[in-house]
C-alpha positions, 0 to 999 in steps of 0.5 A: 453198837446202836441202831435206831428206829427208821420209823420214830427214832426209838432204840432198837433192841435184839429180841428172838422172833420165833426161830430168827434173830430181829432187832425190835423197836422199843417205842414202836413195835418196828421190826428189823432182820439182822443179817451176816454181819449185824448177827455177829455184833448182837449176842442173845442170852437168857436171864433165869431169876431164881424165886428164895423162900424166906 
């Protein structure tokens, strides 16, 4: 599922605001509140990269 900006039209990407689960804007920085049923389609995961010494 993809929501785009209301404002540009860019992508709208989930990202965490402090505690709340928001959809954010790519190109412009608009934020939108994702609520009861969008929060179910969005999962939220962390990315840990792990730095090798040669």
């Amino acid at each position: 599922m993809f929501d785009f900006c209301d404002k540009c039209g860019g992508m709208m990407l989930p990202s965490k605001l402090s505690e709340e689960s928001v959809l954010e804007c790519n190109v412009c920085g608009n934020i939108k509140a994702l609520d009861g049923d969008l929060i179910d389609d969005y999962k939220f995961t962390k990315v840990i990269k792990h730095q090798t010494n040669p």
